[in-house]
C-alpha positions as CSV (number, residue, x, y, z in Angstrom):
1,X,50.5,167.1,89.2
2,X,53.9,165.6,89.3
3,X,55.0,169.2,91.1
4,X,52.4,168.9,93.8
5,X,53.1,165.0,94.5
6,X,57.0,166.3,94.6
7,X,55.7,168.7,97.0
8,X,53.7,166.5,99.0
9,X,56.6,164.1,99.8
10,X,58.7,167.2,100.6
11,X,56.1,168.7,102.9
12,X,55.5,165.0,104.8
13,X,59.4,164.5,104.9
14,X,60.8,167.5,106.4
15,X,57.5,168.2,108.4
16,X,57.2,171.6,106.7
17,X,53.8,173.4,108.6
18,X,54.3,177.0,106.7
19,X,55.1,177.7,103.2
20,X,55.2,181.3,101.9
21,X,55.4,182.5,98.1
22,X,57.4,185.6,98.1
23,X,57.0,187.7,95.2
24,X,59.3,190.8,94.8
25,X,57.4,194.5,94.2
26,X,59.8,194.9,91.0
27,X,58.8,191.6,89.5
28,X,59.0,192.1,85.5
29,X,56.4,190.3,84.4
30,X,53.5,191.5,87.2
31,X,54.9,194.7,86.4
32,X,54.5,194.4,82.5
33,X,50.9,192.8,82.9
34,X,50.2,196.0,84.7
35,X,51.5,198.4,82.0
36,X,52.6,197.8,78.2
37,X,51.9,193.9,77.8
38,X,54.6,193.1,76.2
39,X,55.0,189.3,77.1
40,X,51.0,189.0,77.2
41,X,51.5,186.7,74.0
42,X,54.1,184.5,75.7
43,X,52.5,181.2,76.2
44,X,51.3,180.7,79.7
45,X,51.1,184.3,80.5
46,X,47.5,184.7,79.0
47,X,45.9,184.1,81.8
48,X,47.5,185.4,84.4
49,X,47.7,189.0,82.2
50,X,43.5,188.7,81.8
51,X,42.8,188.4,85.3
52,X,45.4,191.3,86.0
53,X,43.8,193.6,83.4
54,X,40.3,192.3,85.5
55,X,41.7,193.2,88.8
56,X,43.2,196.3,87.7
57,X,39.6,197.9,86.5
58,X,38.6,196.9,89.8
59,X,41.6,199.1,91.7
60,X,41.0,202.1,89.4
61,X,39.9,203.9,92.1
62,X,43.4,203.5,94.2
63,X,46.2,206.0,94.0
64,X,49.0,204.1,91.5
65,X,51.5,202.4,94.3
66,X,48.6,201.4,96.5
67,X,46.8,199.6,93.1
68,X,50.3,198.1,92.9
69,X,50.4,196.3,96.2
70,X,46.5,195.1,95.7
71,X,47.7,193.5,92.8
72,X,50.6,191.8,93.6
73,X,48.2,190.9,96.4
74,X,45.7,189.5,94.7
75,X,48.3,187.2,92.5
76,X,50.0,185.7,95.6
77,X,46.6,185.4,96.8
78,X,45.6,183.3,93.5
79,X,48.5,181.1,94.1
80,X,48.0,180.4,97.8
81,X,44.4,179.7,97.1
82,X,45.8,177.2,94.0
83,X,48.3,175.5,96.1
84,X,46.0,175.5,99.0
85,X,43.4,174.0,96.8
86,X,45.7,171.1,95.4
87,X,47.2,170.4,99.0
88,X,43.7,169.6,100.5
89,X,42.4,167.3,97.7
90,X,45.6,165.1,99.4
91,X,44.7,165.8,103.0
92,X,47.7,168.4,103.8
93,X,45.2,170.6,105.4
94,X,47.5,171.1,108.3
95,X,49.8,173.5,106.3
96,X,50.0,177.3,106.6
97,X,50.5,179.0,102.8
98,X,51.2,183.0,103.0
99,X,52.2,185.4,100.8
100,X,55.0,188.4,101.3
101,X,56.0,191.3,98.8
102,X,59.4,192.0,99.2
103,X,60.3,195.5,98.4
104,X,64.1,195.2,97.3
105,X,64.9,199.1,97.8
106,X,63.8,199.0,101.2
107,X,65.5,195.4,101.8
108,X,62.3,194.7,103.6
109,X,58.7,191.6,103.5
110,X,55.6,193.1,103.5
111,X,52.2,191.1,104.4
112,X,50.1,190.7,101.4
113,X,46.1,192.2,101.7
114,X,44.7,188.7,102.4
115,X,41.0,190.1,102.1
116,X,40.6,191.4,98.8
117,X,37.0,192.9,97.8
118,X,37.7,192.3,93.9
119,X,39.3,188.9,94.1
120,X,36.4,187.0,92.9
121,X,33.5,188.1,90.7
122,X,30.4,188.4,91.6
123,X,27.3,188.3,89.6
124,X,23.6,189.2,90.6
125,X,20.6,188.2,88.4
């Protein structure tokens, strides 16, 4: 938590109102999470390659670039709802998180899909 109270104070001393995470589409490790899983065993990447391999069964349906963006999607998506989550429980509520995928090739920000269908699981009985 030492991150988020770094944070905090940067946020209340330069008056910050938007933060984005920016995640380039040829990122190496969302891109090896999505194929050979070669780093899966490196510690802290566990989790983040199991809910990858989840989202990507639910994408199976979407041509191979599309399922691309919905994935980086739905990983700036986690972090905006984890930072967003952390910022609250110390009453920065005021402060706009976003995500961007930049494509390098194109030298260009896309938005992220904020509404994802397969971001959380849902369970009937």
């Amino acid at each position: 938590m030492k991150t988020i109270e770094n944070l905090k104070a940067l946020i209340k001393a330069k008056s910050i109102g938007n933060i984005f995470f920016i995640l380039s589409s040829d990122n190496k490790i969302i891109l090896d999470a999505m194929g050979t899983q070669f780093f899966r065993e490196t510690t802290g990447l566990e989790e983040l390659y199991t809910k990858i391999e989840e989202q990507k069964s639910c994408s199976r349906c979407w041509d191979n670039n599309h399922s691309k963006n919905l994935l980086f999607s739905y990983y700036l998506n986690y972090k905006i709802k984890e930072l967003s989550n952390d910022l609250s429980q110390m009453c920065f509520q005021s402060v706009s998180i976003k995500g961007k995928i930049y494509k390098q090739n194109e030298h260009k920000f896309y938005p992220i899909y904020s509404n994802l269908i397969c971001q959380e699981k849902f369970h009937f009985n």
